[in-house]
VOGU-3710 file (C-alpha; in Angstrom, 3 decimals, decimal comma):
1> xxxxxxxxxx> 0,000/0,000/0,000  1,518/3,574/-1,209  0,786/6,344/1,134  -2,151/8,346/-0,178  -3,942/5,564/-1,192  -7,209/4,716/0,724  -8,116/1,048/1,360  -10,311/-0,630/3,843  -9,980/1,906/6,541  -11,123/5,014/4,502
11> xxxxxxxxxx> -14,385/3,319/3,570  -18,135/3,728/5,460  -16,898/5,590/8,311  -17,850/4,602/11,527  -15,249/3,486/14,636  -12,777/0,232/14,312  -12,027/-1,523/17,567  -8,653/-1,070/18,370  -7,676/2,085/16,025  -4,317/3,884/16,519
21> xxxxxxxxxx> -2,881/7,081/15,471  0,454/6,562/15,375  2,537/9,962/14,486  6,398/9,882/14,349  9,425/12,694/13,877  6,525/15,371/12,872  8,257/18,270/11,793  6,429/21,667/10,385  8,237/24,196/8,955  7,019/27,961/8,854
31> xxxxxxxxxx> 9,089/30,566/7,249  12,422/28,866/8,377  11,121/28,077/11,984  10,197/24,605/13,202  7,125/25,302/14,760  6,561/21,667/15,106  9,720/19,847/15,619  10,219/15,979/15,506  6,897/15,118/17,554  5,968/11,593/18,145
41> xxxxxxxxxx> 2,229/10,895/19,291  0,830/7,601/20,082  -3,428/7,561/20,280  -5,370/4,375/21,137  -9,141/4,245/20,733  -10,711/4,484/23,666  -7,503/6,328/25,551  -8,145/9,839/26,248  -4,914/11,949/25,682  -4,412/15,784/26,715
51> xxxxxxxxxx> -2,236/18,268/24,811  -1,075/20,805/26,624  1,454/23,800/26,728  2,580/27,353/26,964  0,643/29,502/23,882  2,673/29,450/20,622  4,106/25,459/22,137  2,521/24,181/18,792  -0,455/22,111/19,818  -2,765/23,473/17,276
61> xxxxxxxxxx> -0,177/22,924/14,665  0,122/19,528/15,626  -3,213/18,670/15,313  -3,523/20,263/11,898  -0,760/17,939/10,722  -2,617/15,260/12,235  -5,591/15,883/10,422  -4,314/16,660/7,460  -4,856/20,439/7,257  -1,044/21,156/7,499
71> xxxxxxxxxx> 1,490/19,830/5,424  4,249/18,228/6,879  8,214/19,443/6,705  8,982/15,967/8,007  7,554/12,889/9,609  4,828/10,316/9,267  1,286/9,298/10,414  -0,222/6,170/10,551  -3,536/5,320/11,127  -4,268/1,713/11,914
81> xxxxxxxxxx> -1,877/-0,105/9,702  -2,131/2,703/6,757  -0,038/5,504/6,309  -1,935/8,600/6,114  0,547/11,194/5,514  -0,656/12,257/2,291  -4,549/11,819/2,810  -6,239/14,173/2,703  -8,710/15,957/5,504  -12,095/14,315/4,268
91> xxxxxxxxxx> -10,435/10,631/3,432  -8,832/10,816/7,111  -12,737/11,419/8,369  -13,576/8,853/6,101  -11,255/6,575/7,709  -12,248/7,604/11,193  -9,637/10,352/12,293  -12,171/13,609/12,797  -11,157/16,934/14,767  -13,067/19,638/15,574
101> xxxxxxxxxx> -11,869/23,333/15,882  -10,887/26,267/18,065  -13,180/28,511/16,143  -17,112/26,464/16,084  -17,684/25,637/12,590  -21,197/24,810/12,118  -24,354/24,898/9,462  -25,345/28,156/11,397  -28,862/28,206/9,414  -29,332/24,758/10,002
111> xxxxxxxxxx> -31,317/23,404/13,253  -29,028/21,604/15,807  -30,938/18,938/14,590  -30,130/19,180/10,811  -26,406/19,685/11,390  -25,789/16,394/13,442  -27,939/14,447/10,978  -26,105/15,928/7,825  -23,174/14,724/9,354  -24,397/11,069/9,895
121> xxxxxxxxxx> -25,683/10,844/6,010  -21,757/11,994/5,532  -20,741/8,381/6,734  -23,421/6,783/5,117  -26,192/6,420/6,820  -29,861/6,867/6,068  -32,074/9,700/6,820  -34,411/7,760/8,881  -31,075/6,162/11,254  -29,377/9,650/10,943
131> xxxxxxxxxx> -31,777/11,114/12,437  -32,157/8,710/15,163  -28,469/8,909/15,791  -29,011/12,797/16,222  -31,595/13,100/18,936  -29,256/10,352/20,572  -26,541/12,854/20,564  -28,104/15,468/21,062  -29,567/14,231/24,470  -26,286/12,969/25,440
141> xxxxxxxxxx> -24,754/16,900/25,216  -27,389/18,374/26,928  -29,565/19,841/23,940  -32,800/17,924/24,429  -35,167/20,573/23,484  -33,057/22,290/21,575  -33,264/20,211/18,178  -35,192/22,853/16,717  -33,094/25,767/17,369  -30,761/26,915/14,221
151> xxxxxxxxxx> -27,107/26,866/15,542  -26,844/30,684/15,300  -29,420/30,874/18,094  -27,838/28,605/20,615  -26,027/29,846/23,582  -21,937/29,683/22,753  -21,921/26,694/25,117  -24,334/24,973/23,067  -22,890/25,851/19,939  -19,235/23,871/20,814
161> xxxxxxxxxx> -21,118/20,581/22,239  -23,357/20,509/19,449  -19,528/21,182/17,424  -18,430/17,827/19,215  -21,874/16,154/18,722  -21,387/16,720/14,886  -18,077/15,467/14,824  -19,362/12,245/16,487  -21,727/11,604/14,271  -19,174/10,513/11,714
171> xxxxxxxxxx> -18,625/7,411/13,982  -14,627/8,397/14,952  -12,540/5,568/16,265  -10,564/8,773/16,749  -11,015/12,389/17,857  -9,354/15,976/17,954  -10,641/18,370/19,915  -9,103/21,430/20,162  -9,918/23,544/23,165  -13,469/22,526/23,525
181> xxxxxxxxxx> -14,323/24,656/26,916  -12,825/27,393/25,446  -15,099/30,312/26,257  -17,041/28,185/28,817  -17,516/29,375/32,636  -17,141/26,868/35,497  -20,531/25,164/35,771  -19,699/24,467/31,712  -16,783/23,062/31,924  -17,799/20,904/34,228
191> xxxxxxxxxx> -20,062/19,301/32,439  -18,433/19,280/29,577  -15,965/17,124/31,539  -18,268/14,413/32,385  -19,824/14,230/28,353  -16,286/14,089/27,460  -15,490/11,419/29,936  -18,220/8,894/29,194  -17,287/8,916/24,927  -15,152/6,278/25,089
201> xxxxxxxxxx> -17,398/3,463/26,647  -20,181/5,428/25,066  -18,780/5,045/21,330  -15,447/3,704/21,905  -13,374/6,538/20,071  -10,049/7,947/22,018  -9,639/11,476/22,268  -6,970/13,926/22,080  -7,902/17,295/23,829  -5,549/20,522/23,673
211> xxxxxxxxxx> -6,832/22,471/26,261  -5,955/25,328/28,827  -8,200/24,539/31,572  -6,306/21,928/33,632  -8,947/21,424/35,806  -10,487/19,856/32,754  -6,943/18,484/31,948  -6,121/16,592/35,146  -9,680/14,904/35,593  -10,377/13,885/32,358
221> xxxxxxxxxx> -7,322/12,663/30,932  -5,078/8,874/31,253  -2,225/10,256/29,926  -0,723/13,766/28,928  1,320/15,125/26,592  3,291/18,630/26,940  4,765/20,666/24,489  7,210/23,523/24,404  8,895/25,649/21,564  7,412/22,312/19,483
231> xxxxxxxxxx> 8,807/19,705/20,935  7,454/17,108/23,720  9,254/17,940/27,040  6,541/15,377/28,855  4,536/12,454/28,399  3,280/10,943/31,691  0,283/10,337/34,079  -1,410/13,377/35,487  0,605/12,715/38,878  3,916/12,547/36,767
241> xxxxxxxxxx> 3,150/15,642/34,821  2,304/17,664/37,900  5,882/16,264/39,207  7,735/17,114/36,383  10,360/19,886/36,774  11,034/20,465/32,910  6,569/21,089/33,004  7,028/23,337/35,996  9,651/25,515/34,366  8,177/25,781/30,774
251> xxxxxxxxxx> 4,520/25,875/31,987  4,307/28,448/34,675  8,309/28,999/36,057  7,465/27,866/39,914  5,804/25,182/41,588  3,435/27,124/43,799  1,856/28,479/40,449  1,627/25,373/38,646  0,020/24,065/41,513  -2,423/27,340/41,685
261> xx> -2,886/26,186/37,747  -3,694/22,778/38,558
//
């Protein structure tokens, strides 16, 4: 199999038992300047993996190359036993690697409804299941009652679940999500933690999340990965990463503030 060429994987949609992402030496290059610089990234379905650093570390990046919505200076990604590298964004979905993004990208005309259900016709299913699959979602973010509602009405809270319900409705084995409490007060996040939490037994799809809250960070996540200046300083437990002086110095510069952090 030549990378770039979809087989089994890339076809239906819909999660695989036992997916990886497995990402080695990525390297991206902008205007001379690594911002990404020899990452490896390991991603089991059904793991749930945070991303985390200092602003400008090159989380975002990373996921981009992940995706397939950056091209690479270096470096490889697998997904299962294909390599991926030179997929594209949509045949990466296909195969059941989906992200969402920082900024909510949604049908904002659409009902909450409609835009989950599109999504699920995406993958291949029919109206009549797609729209079962919907409300199913929909209920499990919080948005029962809400089905009706275009997205442009919906509260900003609502608006990034029903982001994350949309992006599950192409049946990952895998998903990105890239600051999903962004904008969201306590009670929110909160919340949003225990939705996140139950997606794995719920669908069995692992999760990476970049994210600032470490609240969020440290309750939801098995395992964490920290980057700095693009490269991975860390890759531990929550306990290890709180413990970890090269974390300590990059993240925050003293211990009593990354403990005030986390």
């Amino acid at each position: 199999m030549t990378a770039g060429t979809p087989a089994t994987v890339a076809q239906g949609g819909g999660a695989r038992d036992g997916l990886r992402l497995l990402a080695r030496g990525i390297s991206v290059v902008f205007g001379g300047l690594a911002a990404v610089d020899e990452v490896d990234l390991d991603l089991e379905s059904g793991e749930i993996l945070g991303l985390i650093g200092p602003n400008g570390a090159g989380k975002t990046t990373l996921v981009n190359a992940l995706s397939g919505f950056q091209e690479l200076a270096a470096g490889a990604v697998m997904l299962g036993d294909e390599d991926i590298t030179e997929w594209p964004p949509r045949t990466r979905a296909r195969g059941g690697l989906t992200r969402t993004f920082q900024q909510v990208r949604l049908f904002m005309e659409l009902s909450a409804l409609e835009n989950v259900q599109a999504a699920a016709v995406s993958v291949g299913e029919s109206s009549r299941s797609a729209r079962s699959s919907a409300f199913k979602l929909l209920r499990l973010f919080d948005l029962r009652g809400k089905e009706d509602m275009t997205a442009a009405s919906l509260p900003y809270g609502d608006e990034r679940r029903l982001s994350i319900a949309r992006s599950l409705a192409c049946r990952p084995s895998l998903l990105l999500l890239d600051e999903p409490a962004a904008g969201l007060n306590e009670a929110e996040t909160a919340v949003l933690t225990e939705e996140l939490a139950a997606l794995p037994g719920e669908y069995g799809c692992g999760l990476l999340v970049i994210e600032h809250d470490m609240s969020l960070i440290m309750s939801l996540c098995e395992r964490i990965q920290v980057l700095n200046f693009g490269r991975t300083i860390a890759n531990g437990t929550p306990a290890e990463i709180r413990a970890d002086p090269a974390v300590v110095e990059a993240y925050l510069g003293t211990d009593e503030e990354l403990e005030a952090a986390l």
